[in-house]
MARSEDO-638724 format. One record per residue (C-alpha): x, y, z; residue in three letters; residue number from 1. Coordinates in steps of 0.5 Angstrom, whole numbers, plus 500, padded with zeros to 3 digits. Layout:
<rs>
@east->X | north->Y | up->Z | res->ala | n->NUM
...
</rs>
This chain:
<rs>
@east->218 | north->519 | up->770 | res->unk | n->1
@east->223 | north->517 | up->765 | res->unk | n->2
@east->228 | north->521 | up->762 | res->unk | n->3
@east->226 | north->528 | up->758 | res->unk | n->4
@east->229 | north->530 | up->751 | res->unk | n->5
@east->232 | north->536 | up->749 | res->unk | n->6
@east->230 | north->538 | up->742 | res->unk | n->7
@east->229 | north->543 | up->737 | res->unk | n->8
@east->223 | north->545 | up->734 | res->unk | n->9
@east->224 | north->543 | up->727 | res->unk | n->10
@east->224 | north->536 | up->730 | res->unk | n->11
@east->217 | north->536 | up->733 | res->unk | n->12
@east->213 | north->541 | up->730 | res->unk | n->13
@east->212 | north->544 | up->722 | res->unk | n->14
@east->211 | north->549 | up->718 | res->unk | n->15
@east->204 | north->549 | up->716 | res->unk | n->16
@east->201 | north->555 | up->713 | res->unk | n->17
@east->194 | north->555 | up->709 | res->unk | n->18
@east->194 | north->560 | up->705 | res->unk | n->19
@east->188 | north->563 | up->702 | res->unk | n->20
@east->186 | north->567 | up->697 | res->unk | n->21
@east->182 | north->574 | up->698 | res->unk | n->22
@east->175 | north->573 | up->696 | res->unk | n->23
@east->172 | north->580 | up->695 | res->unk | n->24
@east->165 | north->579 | up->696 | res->unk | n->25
@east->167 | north->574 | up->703 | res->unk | n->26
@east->167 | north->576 | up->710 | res->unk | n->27
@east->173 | north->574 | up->715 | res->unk | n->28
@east->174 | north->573 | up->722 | res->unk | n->29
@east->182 | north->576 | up->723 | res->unk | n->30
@east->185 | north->574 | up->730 | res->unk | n->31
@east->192 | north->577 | up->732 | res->unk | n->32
@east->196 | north->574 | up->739 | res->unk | n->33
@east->197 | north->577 | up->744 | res->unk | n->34
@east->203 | north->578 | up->748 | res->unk | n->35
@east->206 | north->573 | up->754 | res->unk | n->36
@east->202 | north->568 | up->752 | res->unk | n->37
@east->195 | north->570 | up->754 | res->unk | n->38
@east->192 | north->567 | up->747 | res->unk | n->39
@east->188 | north->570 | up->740 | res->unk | n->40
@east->185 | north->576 | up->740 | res->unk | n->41
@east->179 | north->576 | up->735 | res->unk | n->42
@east->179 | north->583 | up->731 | res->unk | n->43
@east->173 | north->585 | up->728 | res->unk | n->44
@east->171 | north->581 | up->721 | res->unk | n->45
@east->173 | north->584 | up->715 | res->unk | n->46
@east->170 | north->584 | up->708 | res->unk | n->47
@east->175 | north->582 | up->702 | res->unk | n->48
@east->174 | north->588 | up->698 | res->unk | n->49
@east->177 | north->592 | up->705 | res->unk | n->50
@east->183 | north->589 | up->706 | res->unk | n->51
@east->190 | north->589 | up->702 | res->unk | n->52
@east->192 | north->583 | up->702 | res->unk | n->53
@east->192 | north->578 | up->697 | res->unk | n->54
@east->192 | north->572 | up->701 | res->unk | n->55
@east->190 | north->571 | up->709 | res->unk | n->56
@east->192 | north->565 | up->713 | res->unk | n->57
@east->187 | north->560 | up->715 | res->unk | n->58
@east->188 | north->558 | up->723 | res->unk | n->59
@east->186 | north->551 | up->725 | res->unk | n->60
@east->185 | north->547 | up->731 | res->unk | n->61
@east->191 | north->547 | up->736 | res->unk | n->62
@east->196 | north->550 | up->731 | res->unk | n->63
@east->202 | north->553 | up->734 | res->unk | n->64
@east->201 | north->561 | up->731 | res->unk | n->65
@east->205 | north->567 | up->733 | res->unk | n->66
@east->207 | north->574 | up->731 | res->unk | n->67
@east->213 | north->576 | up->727 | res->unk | n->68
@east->213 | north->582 | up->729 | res->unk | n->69
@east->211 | north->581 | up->736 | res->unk | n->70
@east->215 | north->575 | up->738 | res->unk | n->71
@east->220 | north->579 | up->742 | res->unk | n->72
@east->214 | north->580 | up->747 | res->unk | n->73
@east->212 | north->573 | up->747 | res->unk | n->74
@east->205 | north->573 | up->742 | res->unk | n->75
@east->205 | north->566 | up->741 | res->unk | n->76
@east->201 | north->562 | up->742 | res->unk | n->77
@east->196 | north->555 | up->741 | res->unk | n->78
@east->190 | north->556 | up->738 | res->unk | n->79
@east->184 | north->552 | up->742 | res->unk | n->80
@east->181 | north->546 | up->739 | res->unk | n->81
@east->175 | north->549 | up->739 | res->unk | n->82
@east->177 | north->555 | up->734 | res->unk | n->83
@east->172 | north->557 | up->729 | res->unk | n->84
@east->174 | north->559 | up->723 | res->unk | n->85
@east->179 | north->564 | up->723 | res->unk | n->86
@east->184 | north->568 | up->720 | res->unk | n->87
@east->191 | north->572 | up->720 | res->unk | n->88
@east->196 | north->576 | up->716 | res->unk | n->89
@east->202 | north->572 | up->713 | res->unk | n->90
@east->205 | north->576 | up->719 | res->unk | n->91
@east->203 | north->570 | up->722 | res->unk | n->92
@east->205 | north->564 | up->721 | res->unk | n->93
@east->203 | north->556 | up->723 | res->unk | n->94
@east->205 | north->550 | up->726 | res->unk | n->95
@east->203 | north->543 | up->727 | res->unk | n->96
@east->204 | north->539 | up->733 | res->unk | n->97
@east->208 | north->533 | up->730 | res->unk | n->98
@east->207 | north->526 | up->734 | res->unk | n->99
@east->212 | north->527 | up->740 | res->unk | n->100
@east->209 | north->533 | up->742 | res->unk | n->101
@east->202 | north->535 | up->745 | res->unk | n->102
@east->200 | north->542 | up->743 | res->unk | n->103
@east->196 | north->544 | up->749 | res->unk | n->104
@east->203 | north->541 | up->752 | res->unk | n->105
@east->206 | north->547 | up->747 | res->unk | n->106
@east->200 | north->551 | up->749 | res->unk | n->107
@east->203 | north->551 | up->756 | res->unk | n->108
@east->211 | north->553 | up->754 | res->unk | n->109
@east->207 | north->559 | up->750 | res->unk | n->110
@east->207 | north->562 | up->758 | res->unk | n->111
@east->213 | north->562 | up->759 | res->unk | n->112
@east->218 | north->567 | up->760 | res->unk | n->113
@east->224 | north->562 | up->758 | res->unk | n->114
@east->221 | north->562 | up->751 | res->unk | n->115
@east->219 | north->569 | up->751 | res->unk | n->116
@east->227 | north->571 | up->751 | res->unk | n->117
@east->229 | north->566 | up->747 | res->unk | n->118
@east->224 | north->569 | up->742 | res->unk | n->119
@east->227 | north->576 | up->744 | res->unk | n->120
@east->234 | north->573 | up->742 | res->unk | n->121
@east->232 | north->572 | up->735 | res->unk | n->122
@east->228 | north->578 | up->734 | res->unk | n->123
@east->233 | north->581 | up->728 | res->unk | n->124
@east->231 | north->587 | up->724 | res->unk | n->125
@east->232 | north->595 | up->724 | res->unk | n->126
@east->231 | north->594 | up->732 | res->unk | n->127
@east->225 | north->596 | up->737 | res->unk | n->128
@east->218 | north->594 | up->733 | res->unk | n->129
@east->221 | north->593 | up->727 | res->unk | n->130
@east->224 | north->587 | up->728 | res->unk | n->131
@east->222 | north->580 | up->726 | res->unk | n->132
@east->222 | north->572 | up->727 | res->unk | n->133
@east->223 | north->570 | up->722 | res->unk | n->134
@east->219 | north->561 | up->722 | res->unk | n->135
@east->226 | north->558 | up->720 | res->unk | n->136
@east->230 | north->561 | up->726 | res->unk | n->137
@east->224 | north->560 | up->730 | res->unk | n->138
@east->225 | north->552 | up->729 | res->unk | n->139
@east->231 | north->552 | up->731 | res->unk | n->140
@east->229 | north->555 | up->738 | res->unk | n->141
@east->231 | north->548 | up->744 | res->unk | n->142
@east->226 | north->546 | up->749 | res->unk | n->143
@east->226 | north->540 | up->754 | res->unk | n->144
@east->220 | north->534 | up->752 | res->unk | n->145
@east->217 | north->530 | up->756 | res->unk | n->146
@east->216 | north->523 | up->753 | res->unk | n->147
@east->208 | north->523 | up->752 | res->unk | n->148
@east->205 | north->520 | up->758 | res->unk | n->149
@east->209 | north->525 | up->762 | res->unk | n->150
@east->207 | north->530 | up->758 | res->unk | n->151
@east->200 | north->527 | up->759 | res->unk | n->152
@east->199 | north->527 | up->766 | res->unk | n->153
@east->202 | north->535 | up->767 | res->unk | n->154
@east->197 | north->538 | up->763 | res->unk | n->155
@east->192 | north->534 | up->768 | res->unk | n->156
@east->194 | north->537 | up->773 | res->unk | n->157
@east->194 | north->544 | up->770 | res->unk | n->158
@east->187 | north->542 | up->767 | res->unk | n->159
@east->185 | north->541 | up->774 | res->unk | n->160
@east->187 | north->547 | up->777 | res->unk | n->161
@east->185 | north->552 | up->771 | res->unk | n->162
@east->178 | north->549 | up->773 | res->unk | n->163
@east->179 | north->551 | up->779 | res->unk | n->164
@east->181 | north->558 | up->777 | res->unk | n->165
@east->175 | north->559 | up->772 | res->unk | n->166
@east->170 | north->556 | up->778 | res->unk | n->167
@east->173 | north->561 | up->783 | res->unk | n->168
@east->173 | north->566 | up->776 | res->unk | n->169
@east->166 | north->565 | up->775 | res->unk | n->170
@east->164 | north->566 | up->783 | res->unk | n->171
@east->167 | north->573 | up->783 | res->unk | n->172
@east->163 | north->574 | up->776 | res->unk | n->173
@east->157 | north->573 | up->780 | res->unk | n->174
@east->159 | north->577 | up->786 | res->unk | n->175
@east->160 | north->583 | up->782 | res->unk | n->176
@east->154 | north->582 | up->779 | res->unk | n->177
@east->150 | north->582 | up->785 | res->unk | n->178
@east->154 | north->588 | up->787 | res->unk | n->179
@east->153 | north->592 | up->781 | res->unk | n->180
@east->145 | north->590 | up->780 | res->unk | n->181
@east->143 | north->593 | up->787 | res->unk | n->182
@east->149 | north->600 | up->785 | res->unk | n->183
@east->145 | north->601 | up->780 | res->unk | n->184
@east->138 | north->600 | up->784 | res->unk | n->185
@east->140 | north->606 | up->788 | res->unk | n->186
@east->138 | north->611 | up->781 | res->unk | n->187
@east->132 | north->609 | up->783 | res->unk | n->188
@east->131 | north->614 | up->789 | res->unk | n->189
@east->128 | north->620 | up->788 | res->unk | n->190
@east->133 | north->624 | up->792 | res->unk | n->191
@east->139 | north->628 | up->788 | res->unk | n->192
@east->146 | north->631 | up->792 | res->unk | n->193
@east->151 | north->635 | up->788 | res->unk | n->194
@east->158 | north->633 | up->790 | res->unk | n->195
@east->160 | north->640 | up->791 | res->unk | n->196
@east->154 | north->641 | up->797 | res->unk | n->197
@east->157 | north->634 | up->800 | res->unk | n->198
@east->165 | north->634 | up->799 | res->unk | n->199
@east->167 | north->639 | up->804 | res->unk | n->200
@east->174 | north->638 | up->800 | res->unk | n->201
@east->178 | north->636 | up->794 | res->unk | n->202
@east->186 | north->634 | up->795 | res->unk | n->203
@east->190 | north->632 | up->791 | res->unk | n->204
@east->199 | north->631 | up->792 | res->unk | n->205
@east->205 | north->630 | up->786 | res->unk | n->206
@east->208 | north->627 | up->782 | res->unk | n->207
@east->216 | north->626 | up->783 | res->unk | n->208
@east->220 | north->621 | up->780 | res->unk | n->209
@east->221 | north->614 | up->783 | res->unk | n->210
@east->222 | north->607 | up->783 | res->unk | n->211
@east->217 | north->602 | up->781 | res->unk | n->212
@east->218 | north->599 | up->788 | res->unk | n->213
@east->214 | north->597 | up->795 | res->unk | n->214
@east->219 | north->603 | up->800 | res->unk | n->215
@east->221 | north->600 | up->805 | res->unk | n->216
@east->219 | north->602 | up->812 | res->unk | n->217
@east->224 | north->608 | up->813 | res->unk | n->218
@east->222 | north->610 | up->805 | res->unk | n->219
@east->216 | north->614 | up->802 | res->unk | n->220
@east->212 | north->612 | up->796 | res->unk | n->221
@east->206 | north->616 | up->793 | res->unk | n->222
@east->200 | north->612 | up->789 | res->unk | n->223
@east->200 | north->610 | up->782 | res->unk | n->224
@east->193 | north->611 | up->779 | res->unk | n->225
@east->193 | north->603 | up->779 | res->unk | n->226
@east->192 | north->603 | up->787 | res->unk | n->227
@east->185 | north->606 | up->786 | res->unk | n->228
@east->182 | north->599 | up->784 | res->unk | n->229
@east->175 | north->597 | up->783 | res->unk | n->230
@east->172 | north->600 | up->789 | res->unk | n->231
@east->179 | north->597 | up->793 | res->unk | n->232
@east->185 | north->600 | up->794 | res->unk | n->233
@east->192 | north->597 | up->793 | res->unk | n->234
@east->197 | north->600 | up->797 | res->unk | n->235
@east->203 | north->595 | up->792 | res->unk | n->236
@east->201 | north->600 | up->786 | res->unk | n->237
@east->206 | north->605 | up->789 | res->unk | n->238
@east->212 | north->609 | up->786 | res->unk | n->239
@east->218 | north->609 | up->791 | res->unk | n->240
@east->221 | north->616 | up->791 | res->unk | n->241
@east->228 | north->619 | up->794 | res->unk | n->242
@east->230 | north->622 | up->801 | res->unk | n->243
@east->230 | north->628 | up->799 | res->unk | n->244
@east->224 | north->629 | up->795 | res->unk | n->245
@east->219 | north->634 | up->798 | res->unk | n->246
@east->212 | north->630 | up->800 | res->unk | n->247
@east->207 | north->635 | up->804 | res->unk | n->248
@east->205 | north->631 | up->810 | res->unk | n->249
@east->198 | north->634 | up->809 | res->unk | n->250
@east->197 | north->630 | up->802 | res->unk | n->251
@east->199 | north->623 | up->806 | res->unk | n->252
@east->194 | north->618 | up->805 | res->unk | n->253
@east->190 | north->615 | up->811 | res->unk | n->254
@east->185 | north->610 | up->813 | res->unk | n->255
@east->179 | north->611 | up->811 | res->unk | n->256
@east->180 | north->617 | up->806 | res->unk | n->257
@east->176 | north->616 | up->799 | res->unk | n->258
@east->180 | north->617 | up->793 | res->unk | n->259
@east->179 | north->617 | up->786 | res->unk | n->260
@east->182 | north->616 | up->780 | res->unk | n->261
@east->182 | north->624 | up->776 | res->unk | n->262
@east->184 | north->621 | up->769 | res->unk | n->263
@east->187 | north->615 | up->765 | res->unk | n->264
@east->189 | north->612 | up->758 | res->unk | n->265
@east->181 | north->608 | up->759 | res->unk | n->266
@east->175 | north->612 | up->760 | res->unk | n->267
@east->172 | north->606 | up->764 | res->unk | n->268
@east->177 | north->608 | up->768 | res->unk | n->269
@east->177 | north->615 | up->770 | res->unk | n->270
@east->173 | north->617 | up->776 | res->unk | n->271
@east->174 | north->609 | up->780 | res->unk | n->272
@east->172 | north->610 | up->787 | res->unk | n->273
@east->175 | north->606 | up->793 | res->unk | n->274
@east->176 | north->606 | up->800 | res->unk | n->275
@east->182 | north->606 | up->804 | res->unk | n->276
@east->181 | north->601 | up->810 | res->unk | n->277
@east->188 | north->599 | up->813 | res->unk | n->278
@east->195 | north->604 | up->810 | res->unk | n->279
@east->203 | north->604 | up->812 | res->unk | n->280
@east->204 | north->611 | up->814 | res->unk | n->281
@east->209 | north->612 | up->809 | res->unk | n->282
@east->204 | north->613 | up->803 | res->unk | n->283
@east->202 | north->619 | up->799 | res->unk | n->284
@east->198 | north->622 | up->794 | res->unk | n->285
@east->200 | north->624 | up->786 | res->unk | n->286
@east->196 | north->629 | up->782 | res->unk | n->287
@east->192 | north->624 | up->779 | res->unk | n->288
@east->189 | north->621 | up->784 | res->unk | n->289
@east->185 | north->625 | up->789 | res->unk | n->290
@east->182 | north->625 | up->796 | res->unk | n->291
@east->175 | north->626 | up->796 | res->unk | n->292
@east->173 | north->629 | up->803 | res->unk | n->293
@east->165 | north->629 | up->805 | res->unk | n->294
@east->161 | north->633 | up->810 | res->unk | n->295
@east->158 | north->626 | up->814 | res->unk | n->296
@east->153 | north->631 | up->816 | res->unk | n->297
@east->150 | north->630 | up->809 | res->unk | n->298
@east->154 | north->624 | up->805 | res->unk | n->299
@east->158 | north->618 | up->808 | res->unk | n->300
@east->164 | north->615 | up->805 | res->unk | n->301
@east->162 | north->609 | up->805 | res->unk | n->302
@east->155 | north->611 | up->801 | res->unk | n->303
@east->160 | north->615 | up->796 | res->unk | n->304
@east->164 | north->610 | up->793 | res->unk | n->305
@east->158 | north->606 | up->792 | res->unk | n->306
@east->153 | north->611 | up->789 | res->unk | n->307
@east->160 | north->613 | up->785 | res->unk | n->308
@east->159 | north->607 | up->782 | res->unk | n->309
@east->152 | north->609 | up->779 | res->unk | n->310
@east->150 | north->609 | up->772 | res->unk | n->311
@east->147 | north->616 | up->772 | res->unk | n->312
@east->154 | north->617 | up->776 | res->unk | n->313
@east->158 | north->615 | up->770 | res->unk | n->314
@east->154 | north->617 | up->766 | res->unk | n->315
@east->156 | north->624 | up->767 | res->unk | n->316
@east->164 | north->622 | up->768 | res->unk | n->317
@east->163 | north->621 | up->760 | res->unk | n->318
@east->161 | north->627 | up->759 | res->unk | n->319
@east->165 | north->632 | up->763 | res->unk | n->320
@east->172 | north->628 | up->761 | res->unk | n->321
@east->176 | north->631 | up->757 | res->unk | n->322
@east->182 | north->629 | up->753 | res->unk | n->323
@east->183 | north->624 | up->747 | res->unk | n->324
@east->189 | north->619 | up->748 | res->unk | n->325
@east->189 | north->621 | up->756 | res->unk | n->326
@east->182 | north->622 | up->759 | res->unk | n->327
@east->181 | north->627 | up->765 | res->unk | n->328
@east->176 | north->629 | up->769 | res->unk | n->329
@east->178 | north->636 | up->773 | res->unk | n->330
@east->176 | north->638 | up->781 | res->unk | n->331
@east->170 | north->643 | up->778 | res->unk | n->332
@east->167 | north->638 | up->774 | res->unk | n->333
@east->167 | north->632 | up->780 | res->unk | n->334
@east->165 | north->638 | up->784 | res->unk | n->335
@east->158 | north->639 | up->779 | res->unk | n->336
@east->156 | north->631 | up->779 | res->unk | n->337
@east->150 | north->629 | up->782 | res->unk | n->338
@east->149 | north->623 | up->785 | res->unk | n->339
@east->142 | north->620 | up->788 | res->unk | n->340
@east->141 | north->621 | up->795 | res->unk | n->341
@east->136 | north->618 | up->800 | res->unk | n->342
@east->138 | north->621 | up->806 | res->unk | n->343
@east->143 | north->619 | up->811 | res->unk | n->344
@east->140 | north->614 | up->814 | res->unk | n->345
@east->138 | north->610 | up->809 | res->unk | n->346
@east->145 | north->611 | up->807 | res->unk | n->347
@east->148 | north->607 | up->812 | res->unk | n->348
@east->144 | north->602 | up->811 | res->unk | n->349
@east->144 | north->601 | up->803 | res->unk | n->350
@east->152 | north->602 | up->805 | res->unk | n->351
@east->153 | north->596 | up->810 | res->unk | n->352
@east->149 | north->592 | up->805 | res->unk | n->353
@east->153 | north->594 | up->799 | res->unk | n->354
@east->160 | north->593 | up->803 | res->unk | n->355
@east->159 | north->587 | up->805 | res->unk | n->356
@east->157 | north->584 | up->797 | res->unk | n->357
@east->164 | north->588 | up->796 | res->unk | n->358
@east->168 | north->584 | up->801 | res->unk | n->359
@east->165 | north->577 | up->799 | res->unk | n->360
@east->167 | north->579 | up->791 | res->unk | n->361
@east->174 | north->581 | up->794 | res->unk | n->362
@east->176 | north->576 | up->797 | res->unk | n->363
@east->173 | north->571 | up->792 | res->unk | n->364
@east->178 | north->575 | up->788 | res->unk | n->365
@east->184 | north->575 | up->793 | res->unk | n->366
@east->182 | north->567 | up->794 | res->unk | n->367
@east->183 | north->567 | up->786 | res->unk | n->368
@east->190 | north->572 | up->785 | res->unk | n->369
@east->193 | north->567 | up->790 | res->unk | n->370
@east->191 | north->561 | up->786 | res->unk | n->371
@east->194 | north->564 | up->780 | res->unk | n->372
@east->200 | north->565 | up->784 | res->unk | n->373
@east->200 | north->558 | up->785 | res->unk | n->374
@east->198 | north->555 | up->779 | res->unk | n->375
@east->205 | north->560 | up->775 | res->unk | n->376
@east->209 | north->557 | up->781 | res->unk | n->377
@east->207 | north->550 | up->780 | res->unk | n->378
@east->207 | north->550 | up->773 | res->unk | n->379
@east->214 | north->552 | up->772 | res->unk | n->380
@east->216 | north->546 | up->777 | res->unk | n->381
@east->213 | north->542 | up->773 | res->unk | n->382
@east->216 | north->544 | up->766 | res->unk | n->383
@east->223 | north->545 | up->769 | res->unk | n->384
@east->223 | north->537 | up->773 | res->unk | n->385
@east->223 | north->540 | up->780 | res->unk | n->386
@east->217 | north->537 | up->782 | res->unk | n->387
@east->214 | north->531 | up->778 | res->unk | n->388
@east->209 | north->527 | up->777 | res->unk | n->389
@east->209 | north->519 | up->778 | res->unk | n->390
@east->207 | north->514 | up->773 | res->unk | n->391
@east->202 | north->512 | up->779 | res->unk | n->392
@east->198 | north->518 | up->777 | res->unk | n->393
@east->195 | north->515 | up->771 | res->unk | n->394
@east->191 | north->510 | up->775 | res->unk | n->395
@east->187 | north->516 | up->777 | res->unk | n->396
@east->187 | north->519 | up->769 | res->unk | n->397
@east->184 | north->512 | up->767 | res->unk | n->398
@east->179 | north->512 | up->773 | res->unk | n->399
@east->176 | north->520 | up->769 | res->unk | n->400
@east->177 | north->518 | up->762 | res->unk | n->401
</rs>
């Protein structure tokens, strides 16, 4: 590989702000960027005579955009080359690519956590989310540039494995798909159980203070709200808390315990089910997340968390969660739903259908979270040169070009 520079972007990009002016009777596609370089947001379109401003910013194809006011948590990033017609306040401004540097080569620096920083570093102002970027200091930001073959060949290799990565996405699209078409399939069944005649409890722990960290194995951690996953558990999604903390052995989390998420920030989020195979002996609930304990002479656990996840299930969670900025279900309200019921036996047999769909998407997603892994991991070592690419890999770019 040749050698690489390092250059200010006021040497390979240029401030390029198309400002247009508001028409009242026209209608306009608004985007905002979203933090750590995770792309553009599209808002909802706004009519002419709604907005304050008198003129937007157009956002063309591969133009480098970020947010004044959110640089400091990395709202920067290239719009795509298949962009339409869009467009953002003047707190956005753009940049154009000049020949040295490729933008979906910039697109790649938007991931990364160095160019976030130095954008925190520049952010000035009255301080917290008042603080800004402003586009000259944002020039004068250095990074290292590749020359452009090299550059050309890294975004292959990223190219290559983000087609992976939406391959693996569009598989476990599809797995979730089959499992959520045969859950709502179980509304079909004639047959109605209230959950207060099915549980024979509902448990519930604390909530101490603690350290966002896995414990070791002499420490103990309660859940967070965020170990109860789509119908999986998550035993990482832990607080780790003091020694002298008061944890009541009764509310320790077990193999096979069926949780439930009593309220969240998101509604879709309030009453997730999920099944707890494999646990360390040193986790415990919180208030947030609860037991439910079925009388399996009536209701099996694993059928629970599947029937749980019916429509007519969620249904009745919408209506009975309370709150506005935090939604809540209550232990009387979970104890009034109704789920569909076709007896026990056959509940065994709906239920080892629908685990095995669920072990097929949950794989396909561990397979993908380890290759998103891989991907930031080799990313990095391309960008900081620990791992290159030689020119003998251009025989292989010219054979698909």
């Amino acid at each position: 590989m040749s050698e690489w520079e390092r250059v200010r972007l006021d040497e390979v990009v240029a401030l390029d702000v198309d400002a247009v002016p508001i028409t009242a009777t026209a209608s306009y596609n608004i985007v905002g960027v979203l933090n750590r370089g995770r792309g553009l947001l599209l808002r909802e379109p706004m009519a002419g005579d709604e907005t304050s401003y008198k003129t937007l910013n157009r956002i063309r194809p591969n133009q480098i955009v970020y947010s004044r006011l959110k640089a400091f948590e990395g709202a920067i990033t290239v719009a795509p080359n298949d962009l339409g017609e869009v467009y953002a306040s003047q707190e956005f401004p753009t940049f154009t690519c000049g020949e040295r540097i490729l933008p979906e080569y910039f697109r790649l620096l938007t991931t990364q956590k160095r160019l976030w920083e130095q954008l925190q570093a520049l952010s000035t102002g009255m301080g917290g989310r008042r603080e800004r970027v402003k586009p000259a200091d944002f020039l004068t930001i250095a990074v290292a540039l590749p020359s452009l073959p090299d550059q050309c060949r890294i975004i292959d290799v990223m190219r290559a494995v983000d087609a992976q990565i939406e391959a693996l996405r569009e598989e476990a699209d599809r797995a979730w798909a089959s499992w959520k078409t045969i859950v709502a399939g179980l509304d079909d069944h004639e047959g109605r159980l209230t959950l207060s005649d099915g549980l024979r409890a509902i448990e519930a722990g604390k909530s101490p203070k603690g350290e966002e960290r896995i414990p070791a194995p002499d420490e103990r951690a309660v859940l967070k709200i965020s170990a109860v996953g789509r119908a999986r558990f998550i035993p990482s999604e832990v607080k780790t808390v003091d020694a002298s903390t008061v944890l009541p052995e009764a509310t320790k989390v077990r193999s096979g315990d069926v949780l439930l998420v009593r309220c969240n920030a998101i509604l879709d989020r309030v009453g997730t089910v999920c099944r707890v195979n494999e646990v360390p002996g040193n986790l415990y609930l919180c208030d947030k997340t609860l037991r439910l304990v079925p009388d399996e002479g009536v209701l099996l656990p694993n059928y629970l968390v599947h029937a749980m996840a019916t429509p007519s299930v969620r249904d009745q969670i919408a209506r009975l969660t309370a709150g506005s900025d935090m939604r809540n279900i209550g232990q009387k309200a979970i104890r009034e739903l109704v789920i569909p019921d076709p007896g026990v036996d056959v509940q065994a047999v709906l239920a080892a259908g629908l685990d095995e769909l669920l072990s097929e998407a949950l794989v396909i997603e561990a397979e993908l979270a380890h290759l998103c892994t891989f991907r930031a991991a080799l990313l990095t070592s391309l960008l900081s040169r620990e791992l290159e690419i030689p020119e003998s890999y251009d025989a292989l770019l010219e054979e698909v070009s």
